[in-house]
Structures are given as structure tokens and as C-alpha cells.
C-alpha positions as CSV (number, residue, x, y, z in Angstrom):
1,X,113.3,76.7,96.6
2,X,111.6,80.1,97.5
3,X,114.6,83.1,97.3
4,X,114.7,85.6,100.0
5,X,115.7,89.5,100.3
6,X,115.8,90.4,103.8
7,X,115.5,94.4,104.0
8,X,116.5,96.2,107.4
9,X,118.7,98.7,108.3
10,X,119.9,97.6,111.5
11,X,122.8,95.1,110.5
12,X,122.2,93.0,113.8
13,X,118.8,92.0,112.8
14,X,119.7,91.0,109.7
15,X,122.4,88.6,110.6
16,X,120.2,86.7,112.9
17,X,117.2,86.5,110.5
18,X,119.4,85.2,107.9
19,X,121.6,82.5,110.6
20,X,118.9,81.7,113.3
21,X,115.8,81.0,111.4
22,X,114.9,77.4,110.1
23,X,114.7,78.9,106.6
24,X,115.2,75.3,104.9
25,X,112.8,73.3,107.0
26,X,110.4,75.8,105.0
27,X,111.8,75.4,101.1
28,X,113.5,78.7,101.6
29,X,117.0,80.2,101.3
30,X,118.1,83.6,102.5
31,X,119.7,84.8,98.8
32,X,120.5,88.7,99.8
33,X,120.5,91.4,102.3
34,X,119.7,95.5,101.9
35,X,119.9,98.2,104.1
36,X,117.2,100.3,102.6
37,X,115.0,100.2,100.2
38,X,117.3,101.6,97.5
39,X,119.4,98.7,97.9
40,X,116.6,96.4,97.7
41,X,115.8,97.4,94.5
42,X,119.7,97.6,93.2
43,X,119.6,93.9,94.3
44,X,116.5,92.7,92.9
45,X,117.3,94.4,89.3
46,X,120.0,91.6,89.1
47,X,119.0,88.9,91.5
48,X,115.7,86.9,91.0
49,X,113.5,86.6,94.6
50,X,110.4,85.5,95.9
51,X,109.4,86.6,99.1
52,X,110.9,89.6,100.7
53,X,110.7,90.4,104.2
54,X,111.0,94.1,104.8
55,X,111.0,96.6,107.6
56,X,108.7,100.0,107.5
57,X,110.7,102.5,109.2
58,X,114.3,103.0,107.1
59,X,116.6,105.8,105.6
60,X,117.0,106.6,102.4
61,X,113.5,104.7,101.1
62,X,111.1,103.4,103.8
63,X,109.3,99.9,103.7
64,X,105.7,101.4,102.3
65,X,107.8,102.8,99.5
66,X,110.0,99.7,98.8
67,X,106.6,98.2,98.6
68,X,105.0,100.7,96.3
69,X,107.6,100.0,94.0
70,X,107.8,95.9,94.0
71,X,104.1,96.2,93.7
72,X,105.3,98.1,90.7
73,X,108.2,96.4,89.1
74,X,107.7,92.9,90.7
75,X,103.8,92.2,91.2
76,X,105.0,88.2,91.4
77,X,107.0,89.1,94.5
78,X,105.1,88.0,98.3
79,X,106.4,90.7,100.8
80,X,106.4,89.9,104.5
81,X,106.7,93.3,107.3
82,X,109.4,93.6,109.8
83,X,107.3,96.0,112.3
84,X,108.5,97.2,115.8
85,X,105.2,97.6,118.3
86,X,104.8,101.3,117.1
87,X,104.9,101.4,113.7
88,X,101.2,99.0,113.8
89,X,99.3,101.6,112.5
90,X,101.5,101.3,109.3
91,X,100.4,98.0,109.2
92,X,97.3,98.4,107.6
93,X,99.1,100.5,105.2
94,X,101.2,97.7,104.1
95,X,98.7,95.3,104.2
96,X,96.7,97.5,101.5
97,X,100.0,97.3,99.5
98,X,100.5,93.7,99.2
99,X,102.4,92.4,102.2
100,X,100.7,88.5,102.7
101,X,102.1,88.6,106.6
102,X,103.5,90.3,109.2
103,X,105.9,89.6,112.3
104,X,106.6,92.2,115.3
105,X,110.9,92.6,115.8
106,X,109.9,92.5,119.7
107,X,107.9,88.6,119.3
108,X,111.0,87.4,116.8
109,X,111.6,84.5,119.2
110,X,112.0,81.0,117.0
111,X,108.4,80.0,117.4
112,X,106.6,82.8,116.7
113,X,108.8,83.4,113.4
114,X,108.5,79.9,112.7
115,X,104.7,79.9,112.3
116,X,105.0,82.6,109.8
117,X,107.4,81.0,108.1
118,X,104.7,78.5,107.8
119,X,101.5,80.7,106.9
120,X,103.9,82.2,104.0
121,X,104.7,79.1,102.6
122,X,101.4,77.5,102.4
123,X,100.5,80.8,101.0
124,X,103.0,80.7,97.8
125,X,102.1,77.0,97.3
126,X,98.5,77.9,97.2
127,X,99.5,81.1,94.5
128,X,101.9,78.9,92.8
129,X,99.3,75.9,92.3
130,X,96.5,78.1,90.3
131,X,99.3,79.9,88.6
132,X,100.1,76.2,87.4
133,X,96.6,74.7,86.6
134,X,95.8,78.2,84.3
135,X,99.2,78.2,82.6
136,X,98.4,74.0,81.9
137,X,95.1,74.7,80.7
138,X,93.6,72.6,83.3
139,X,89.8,74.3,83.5
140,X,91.0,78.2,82.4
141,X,91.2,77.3,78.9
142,X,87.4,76.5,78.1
143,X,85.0,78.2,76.2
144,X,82.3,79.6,78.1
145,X,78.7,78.1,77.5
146,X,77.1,81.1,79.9
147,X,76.8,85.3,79.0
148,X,77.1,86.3,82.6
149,X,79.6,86.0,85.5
150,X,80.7,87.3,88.8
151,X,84.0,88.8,89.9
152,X,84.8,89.2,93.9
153,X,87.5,92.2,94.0
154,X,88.8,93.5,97.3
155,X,90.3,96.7,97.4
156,X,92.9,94.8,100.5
157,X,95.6,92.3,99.4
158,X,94.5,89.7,101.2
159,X,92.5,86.8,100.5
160,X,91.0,86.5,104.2
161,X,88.0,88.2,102.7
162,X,86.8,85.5,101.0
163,X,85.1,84.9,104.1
164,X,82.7,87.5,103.9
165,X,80.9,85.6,101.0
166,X,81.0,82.3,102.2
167,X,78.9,83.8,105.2
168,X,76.3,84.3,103.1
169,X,75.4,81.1,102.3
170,X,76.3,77.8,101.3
171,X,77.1,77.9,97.1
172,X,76.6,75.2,94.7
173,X,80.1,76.2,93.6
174,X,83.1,77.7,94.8
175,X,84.9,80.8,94.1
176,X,87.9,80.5,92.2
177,X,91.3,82.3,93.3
178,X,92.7,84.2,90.2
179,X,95.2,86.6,91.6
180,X,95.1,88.2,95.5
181,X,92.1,89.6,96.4
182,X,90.2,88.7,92.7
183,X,87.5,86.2,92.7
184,X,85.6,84.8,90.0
185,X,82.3,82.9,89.7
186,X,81.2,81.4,86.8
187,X,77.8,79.8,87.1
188,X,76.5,76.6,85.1
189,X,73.5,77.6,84.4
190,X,70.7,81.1,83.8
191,X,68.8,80.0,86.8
192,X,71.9,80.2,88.9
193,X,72.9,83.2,87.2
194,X,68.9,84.4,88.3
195,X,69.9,83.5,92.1
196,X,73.6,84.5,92.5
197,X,73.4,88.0,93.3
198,X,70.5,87.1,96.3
199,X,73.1,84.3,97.5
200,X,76.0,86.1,97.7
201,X,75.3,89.8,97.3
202,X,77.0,92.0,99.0
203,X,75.5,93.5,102.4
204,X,75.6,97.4,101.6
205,X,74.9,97.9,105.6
206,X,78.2,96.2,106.2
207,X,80.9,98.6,107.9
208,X,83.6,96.6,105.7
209,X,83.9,98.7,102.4
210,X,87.0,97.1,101.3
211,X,84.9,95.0,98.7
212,X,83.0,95.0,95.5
213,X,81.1,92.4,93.1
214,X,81.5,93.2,89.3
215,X,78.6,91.9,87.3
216,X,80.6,90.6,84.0
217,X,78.2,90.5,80.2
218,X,78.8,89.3,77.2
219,X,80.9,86.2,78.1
220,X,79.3,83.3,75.7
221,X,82.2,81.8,73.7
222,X,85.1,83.8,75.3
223,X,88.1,82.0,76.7
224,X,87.9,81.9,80.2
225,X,91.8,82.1,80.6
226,X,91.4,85.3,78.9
227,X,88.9,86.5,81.1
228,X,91.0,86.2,84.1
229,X,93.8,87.8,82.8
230,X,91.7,90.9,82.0
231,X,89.9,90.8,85.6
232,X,94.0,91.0,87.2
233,X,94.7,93.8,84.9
234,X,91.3,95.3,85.1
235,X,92.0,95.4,88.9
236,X,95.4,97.1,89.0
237,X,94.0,99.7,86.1
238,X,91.0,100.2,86.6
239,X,88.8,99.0,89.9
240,X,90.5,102.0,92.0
241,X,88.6,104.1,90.0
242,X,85.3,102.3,89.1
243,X,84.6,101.6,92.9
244,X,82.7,103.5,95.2
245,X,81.8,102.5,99.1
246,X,78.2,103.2,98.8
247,X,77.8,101.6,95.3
248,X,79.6,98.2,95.3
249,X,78.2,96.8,92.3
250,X,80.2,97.6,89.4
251,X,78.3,96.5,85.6
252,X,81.0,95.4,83.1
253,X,80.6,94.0,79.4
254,X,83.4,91.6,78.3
255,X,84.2,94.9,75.4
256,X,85.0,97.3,78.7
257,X,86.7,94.5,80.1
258,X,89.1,94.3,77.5
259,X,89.7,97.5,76.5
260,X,92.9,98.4,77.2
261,X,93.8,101.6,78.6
262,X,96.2,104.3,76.6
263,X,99.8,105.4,77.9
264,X,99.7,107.7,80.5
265,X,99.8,111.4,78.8
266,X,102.9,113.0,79.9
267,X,101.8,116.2,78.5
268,X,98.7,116.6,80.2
269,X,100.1,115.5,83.5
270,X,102.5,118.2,83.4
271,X,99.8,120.6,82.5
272,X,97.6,119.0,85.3
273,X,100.3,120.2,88.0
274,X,100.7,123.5,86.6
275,X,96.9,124.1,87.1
276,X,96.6,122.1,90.4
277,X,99.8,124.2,91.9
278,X,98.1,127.8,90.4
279,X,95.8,127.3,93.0
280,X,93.0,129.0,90.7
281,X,90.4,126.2,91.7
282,X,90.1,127.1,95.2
283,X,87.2,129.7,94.5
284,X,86.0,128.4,91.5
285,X,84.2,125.0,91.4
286,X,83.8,124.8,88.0
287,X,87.7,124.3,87.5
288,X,88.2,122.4,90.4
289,X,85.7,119.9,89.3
290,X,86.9,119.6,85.7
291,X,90.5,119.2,87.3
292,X,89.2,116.4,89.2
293,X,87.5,114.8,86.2
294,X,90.9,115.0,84.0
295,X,92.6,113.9,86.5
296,X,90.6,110.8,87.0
297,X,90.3,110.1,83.2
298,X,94.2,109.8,83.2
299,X,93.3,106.2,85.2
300,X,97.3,106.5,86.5
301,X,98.4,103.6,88.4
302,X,97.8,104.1,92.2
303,X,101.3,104.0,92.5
304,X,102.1,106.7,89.9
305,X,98.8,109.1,91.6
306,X,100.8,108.2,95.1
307,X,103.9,110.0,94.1
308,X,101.7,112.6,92.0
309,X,99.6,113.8,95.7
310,X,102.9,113.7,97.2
311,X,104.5,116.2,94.2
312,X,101.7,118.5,95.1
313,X,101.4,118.8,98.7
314,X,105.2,118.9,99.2
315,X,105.3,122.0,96.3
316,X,102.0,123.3,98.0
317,X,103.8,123.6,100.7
318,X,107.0,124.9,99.8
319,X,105.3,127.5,97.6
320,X,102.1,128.6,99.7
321,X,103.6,128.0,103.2
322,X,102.6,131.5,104.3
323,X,98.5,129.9,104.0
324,X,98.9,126.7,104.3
325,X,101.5,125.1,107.0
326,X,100.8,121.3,106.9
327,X,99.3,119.0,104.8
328,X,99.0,115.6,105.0
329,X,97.7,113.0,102.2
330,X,94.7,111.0,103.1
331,X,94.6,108.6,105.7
332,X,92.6,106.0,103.3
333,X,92.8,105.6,99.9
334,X,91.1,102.7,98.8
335,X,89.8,104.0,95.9
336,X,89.2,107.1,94.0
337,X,86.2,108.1,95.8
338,X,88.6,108.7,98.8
339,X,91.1,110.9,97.3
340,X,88.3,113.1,95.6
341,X,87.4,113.3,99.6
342,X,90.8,114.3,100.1
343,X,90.5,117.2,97.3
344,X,87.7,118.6,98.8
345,X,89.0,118.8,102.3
346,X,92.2,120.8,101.2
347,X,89.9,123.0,99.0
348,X,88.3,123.5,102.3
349,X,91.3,124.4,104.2
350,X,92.5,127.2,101.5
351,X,89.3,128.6,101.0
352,X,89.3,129.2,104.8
353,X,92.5,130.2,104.9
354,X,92.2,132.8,102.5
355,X,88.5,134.1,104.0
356,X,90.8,135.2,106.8
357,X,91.7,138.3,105.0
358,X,90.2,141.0,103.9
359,X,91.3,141.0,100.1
360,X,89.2,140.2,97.4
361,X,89.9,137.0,95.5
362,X,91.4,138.4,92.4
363,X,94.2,139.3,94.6
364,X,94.8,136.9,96.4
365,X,95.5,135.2,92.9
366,X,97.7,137.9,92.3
367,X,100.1,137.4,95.0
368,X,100.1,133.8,95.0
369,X,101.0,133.8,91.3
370,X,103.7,136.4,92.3
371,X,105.1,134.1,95.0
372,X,104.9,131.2,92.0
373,X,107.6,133.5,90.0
374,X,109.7,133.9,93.1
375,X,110.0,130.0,93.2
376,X,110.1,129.1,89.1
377,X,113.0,132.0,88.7
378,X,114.9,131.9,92.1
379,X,118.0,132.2,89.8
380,X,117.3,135.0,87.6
381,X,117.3,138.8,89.0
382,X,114.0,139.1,91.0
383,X,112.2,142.7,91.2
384,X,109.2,143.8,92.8
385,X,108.3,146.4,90.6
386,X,109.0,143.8,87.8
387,X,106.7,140.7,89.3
388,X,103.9,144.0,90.3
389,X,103.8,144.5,86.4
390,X,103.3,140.7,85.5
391,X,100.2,140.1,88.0
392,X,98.4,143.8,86.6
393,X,99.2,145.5,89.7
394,X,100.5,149.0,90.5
395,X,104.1,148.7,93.0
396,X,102.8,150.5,95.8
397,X,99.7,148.3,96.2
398,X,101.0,144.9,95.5
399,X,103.8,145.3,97.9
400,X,101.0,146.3,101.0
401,X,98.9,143.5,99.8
402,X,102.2,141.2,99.1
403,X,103.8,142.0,103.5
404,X,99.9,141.4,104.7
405,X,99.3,138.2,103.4
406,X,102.6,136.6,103.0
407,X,103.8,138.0,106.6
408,X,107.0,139.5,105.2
409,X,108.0,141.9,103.0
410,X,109.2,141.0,99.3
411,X,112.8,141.5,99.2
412,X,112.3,139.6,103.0
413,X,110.3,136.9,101.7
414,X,112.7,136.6,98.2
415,X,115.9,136.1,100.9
416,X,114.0,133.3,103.0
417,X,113.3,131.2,99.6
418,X,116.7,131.9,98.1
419,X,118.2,130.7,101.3
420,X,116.0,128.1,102.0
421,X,116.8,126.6,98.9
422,X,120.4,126.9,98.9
423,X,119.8,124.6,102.3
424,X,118.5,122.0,100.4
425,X,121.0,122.0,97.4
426,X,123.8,121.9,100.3
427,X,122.4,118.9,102.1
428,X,121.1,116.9,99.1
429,X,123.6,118.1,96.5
430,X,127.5,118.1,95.5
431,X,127.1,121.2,93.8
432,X,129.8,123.4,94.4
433,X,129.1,126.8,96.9
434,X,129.8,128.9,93.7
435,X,127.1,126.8,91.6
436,X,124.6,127.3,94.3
437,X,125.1,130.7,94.7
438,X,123.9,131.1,91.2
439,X,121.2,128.8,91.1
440,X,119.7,130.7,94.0
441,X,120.0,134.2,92.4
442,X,123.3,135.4,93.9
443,X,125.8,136.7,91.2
444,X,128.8,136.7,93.3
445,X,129.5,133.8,96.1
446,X,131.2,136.1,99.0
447,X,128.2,137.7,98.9
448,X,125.9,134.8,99.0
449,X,128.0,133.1,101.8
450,X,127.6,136.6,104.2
451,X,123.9,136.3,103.6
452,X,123.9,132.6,104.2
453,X,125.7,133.2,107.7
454,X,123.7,136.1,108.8
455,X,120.2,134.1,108.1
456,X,121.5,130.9,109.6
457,X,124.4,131.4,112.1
458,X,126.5,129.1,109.7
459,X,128.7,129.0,106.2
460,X,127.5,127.2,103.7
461,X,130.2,124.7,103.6
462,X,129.5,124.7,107.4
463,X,126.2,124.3,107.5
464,X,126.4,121.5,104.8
465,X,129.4,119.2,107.2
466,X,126.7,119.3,109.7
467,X,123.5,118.4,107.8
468,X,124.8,116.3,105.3
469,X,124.7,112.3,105.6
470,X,127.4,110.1,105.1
């Protein structure tokens, strides 16, 4: 019986997936319902599912993030999308993520859901069956009588692109299924192993660059069980980064193949922010390009670099919002090769950004460091004269050059970001008015309370009734 988490946060739909739908004619049996994607995860720590059918647009955690994290926590776990008509071009999104199917809230009629239902089915029964013959032996557990193989990897979770290869020709052998979207070819013989590549190489005139062949060495006498299990993990560690559009072909010995990859450094990831957020490698290409190389060699899940881009351009932001108003992360990222794109285009941005003015680099360094201090030590006493000292400039001059390129004068500028983070303490916080009055830099609440309500009309017990959820 395949288990099912439905995941929406309109009650109403929820009630008639989980009554109205056939689920038994299909195997399946509706075994909890979530709100949001928090709760999805609260239920699925304790409760055992299959498939989970979730929608994309939700408080608290959205779909794509649910996903991220099943991906994550529960890689075993098919994931069907709940999508309204506008939220399609998050489809592709969640497609990249994982998600085997997906069904549109206004075509949820009986026979439409139905022949999901169906698709989804045959697909786990399909998964389940190879999982079975490898874990019985049948075929994965031979020794391998030939050096060199062929992997199919797709950089989409979907196994529709095995397509693309059987276009190019008929094969004296199949492709086997190993995991979603890895292939592996193992020919019989060195004259196959001669003609494979012509057969079924990869057309690098094709628009689709979702794709890539690795070209595997070194297999004689290895255990071909073994070799799939690296190719899955190989995948989710390490294809992201090996794979580039315009250069498909990846060359693998079985020894890089195995090797396992080291923890993920905390320590140098903490120093890798510090030195992303300083902003230093905007004019100077040397550092930004090391930056880029150490933050490749860290090889961090595509999960884990998700939520890292999204730590930086929400603190780039926050911080540097007097250069740089919105930023988005990349549209694709399908492999390294696009978010290195991505780098480059916000390097872009703030080097044009900061050619708008007419001070010299060194200090425009200056006062973005400055601005830096304002954020780190919102709660300590903050000083102009103080923070002029600490970037090697005189008080007069850093406070000119401070109102020209931050638009607002420092004691100005040190109000909005005390005040703008007392906001967010209020709405996402318990914290008591007298805690966040410190935390922000004011020694005495009253005080902080009459700056609060002359900078936002409100008090800040006001201001949190209003914004605050629940």
C-alpha cells in the first residue's frame, strides 16, 4: 500500500483530495494531512510515506521548499504538485526538484486526477521493481568483464529524457534505470565500447542542456552493484559541479568515482560569508575568482548552496540596500556553471552601481565596511566619530562621503536600521518591548517606544498586534 501526505493550506481542498479520490483502486491510502510545509515535515519525522502531493504557494514554508528539504531528508519519497494555473512557471522549478507529476487545482475533476493517479503508480512500481532486482542481486551483483562504461545523468528529475538517446539510434542493449534521471550502459564487448559514444553521443547543437554522458574507466573486476551506488551518490554530490552546458562529456576513473567527499567545513563557510558580504571582490577579480573557486571546492549539496545564495542576497540587501535595491537568485540553476553566471551578473550590478559616484574605490570600501558595523553592533553605543576611526578616516570626511552615498546622514541612517530591526524582532519574535529596545541599541524603553512611534506612526506593541500572525 503506497502512504500518502497531502500538503495544502486550504482545508477544503484537502478534505476532498483525501474523500473524493479513488485512492484504493490505485494501492494507495491517504495516511496524513499538513497545512504547510512545516507541518509536513513534523509529520513525516514520525509517520512513514511514500508519495506526497503538495501545493507550491503556502505560509509558513512553500511547496519548492518542502521539496528542497524531502529531497534532503527523504530522497525515497515521490512528490506530486498541487499547482493553481498561475503558479506554472514554478513548475519547472519543481520538476527540477524531484516532483514525478503534476495536477492543476482548476482540472481536479475525477478523471483527470484519476489518470495521475495512474502515471504515479506505474511510476513507483517501475522504481520499486529495480530497487528489488539490485537489492536481490539479480544482474547488479556481477563482476565486470569490461574497463569502460557509460553513465546517462540528467540534471531534470525525470526519466522522460531517456528519449533523447533512444533517438539516436537503435542499441544492441538497453539502458538500465538506476535511480531518476541516472542511466547506465555497460557494453559486452571493446568493439562496442569503440562504437558507443558515435551511437549514442550526445548532440552538442541540441538546445536541451539538461543532459550529460560520463565516460566511466577502470571498471574490470569491480562489482557492478557498487558502481551504481556510487553513480547515485556521485550525482547528488558531485555532477552539479562537474557539468557544464557546452562540455557534456564528463571523464571519470572508477578511483574518482568512489572517492568520497569530506564533511562540509563549517569553518570556512562561515569565513566564506564574511568575505562574500565584505563586498571587497567587487573591484578586484583576483578575490572574486578565488572566492568562487573556494566556494566550489566546498562541493555543498545544492540544497545547502540554495539556502547559502539566499543568506547572502537577503543580508546583501539588508546591509547594502542604499546600492543595491533588489536582487533575485538565478532563474536556472542546473548546475554550477549557472550560478558562477549568477556571480558575475551581481558583480556587474555593484560595480555599476558604485561607478555612479564620484569616490574612489578605497572609499567606497570604507563606508560599506562602516555600514557593516552599524548592522554587526546595532546593540552596542554607535558613534560616528568612533566607526570614522575604525575605517582610517578623518570625522569630517567620512560623514560627507557617508550622507552622499548612503543618502542619509549617520545618526539618520543608524535610526532607520535600529528601527527597522526592532520591526522584525516585533513581528517574528516574543521578545519583550524592553528586550528589544536593547537589542536594538536603546538603553531605556520609553525612549525607544517615542522613537518607534515617531518613525512609524505606531507603538511597538501596536505595531506588533497588527503585523503579527496568529
Amino acid at each position: 500500500m503506497i502512504k500518502v501526505l497531502i500538503v495544502d493550506d486550504d482545508k477544503l481542498v484537502r478534505k476532498g483530495l483525501t474523500s473524493t479520490m479513488p485512492w484504493q483502486d490505485y494501492d494507495m491510502k491517504v495516511v496524513g494531512e499538513a497545512k504547510n510545509g512545516e507541518k509536513a515535515l513534523e509529520f513525516m519525522e514520525s509517520n512513514e510515506i511514500d508519495l506526497l502531493f503538495t501545493d507550491l504557494a503556502m505560509p509558513v514554508m512553500s511547496g519548492i521548499e518542502l521539496m528542497r528539504n524531502v529531497r534532503e531528508r527523504y530522497p525515497s519519497v515521490s512528490i506530486v504538485v498541487l499547482t493553481m494555473h498561475q503558479d506554472f512557471e514554478y513548475i519547472q522549478d519543481a520538476l527540477r526538484l524531484g516532483a514525478i507529476d503534476y495536477i492543476a487545482k482548476v482540472q481536479m475533476e475525477m478523471e483527470s486526477f484519476e489518470e495521475v493517479l495512474a502515471r504515479v503508480q506505474k511510476r513507483m512500481i517501475d522504481v520499486k521493481g529495480k530497487n528489488d532486482r539490485q537489492f536481490k542481486g539479480e544482474s547488479s551483483s556481477e563482476i565486470l568483464e569490461i574497463d569502460e562504461g557509460y553513465a546517462f545523468v540528467s540534471t531534470m528529475e525525470t526519466d522522460g529524457m531517456i528519449s533523447i538517446i533512444k533517438e539516436k539510434g537503435e542499441l544492441d542493449f538497453q539502458p538500465e534505470l538506476i535511480d531518476t534521471g541516472v542511466w547506465l550502459w555497460l557494453p559486452t564487448s571493446e568493439k562496442d565500447c569503440k562504437n558507443i559514444l558515435n551511437r549514442i553521443s550526445i548532440d552538442d547543437d541540441n538546445n536541451n542542456n539538461d543532459y550529460g554522458i560520463i565516460i566511466l574507466n577502470g571498471l574490470i573486476r569491480k562489482n557492478k552493484n557498487e558502481i551504481q551506488k556510487h553513480l547515485i551518490k556521485y550525482k547528488e554530490k558531485r555532477f552539479f559541479y562537474d557539468y557544464h552546458p557546452n562540455n557534456k562529456r564528463i571523464y571519470l576513473s572508477i578511483q574518482e568515482l568512489e572517492r568520497n567527499l569530506s564533511l562540509v567545513d563549517e569553518v570556512k563557510i562561515t569565513k566564506l560569508k564574511e568575505q562574500w558580504l565584505s563586498l571587497a571582490w567587487v573591484q578586484q577579480t583576483s578575490e572574486f575568482e578565488k572566492l568562487l573557486k573556494e566556494m566550489k571546492a566546498l562541493h555543498l549539496p545544492k540544497t545547502r548552496l540554495v539556502n547559502l545564495l539566499y543568506f547572502l542576497v537577503n543580508e546583501w540587501i539588508r546591509i547594502y540596500n542604499h546600492v543595491i535595491a533588489k536582487l533575485e537568485l538565478p532563474d536556472e540553476m542546473s548546475c554550477w556553471y549557472d550560478v558562477e553566471n549568477w556571480f558575475y551578473s551581481i558583480r556587474d550590478l555593484l560595480n555599476e552601481s558604485m561607478g555612479n559616484n564620484l569616490f574612489s574605490s578605497d572609499v567606497q570600501k570604507s563606508i560599506m565596511k562602516s555600514v557593516r558595523i552599524i548592522h554587526e553592533e546595532l546593540a552596542c553605543p554607535v558613534h560616528a566619530s568612533d566607526i570614522a576611526k575604525r575605517v582610517n578616516m578623518s570625522r569630517s570626511y567620512f560623514s560627507q562621503c557617508f550622507k552622499d552615498l548612503v543618502g542619509m546622514t549617520f545618526n539618520e541612517y543608524v535610526r532607520h536600521v535600529r528601527v527597522e530591526k526592532a520591526k522584525e524582532y516585533l513581528v517574528h519574535t516574543n521578545k519583550t518591548i524592553t528586550w528589544i529596545a536593547e537589542n536594538t541599541g536603546y538603553a531605556d524603553d520609553k525612549y525607544f517606544s517615542r522613537t518607534f512611534r515617531k518613525k512609524t506612526g505606531s507603538l511597538p506593541s501596536e505595531y506588533r498586534k497588527m503585523n503579527q500572525k496568529g
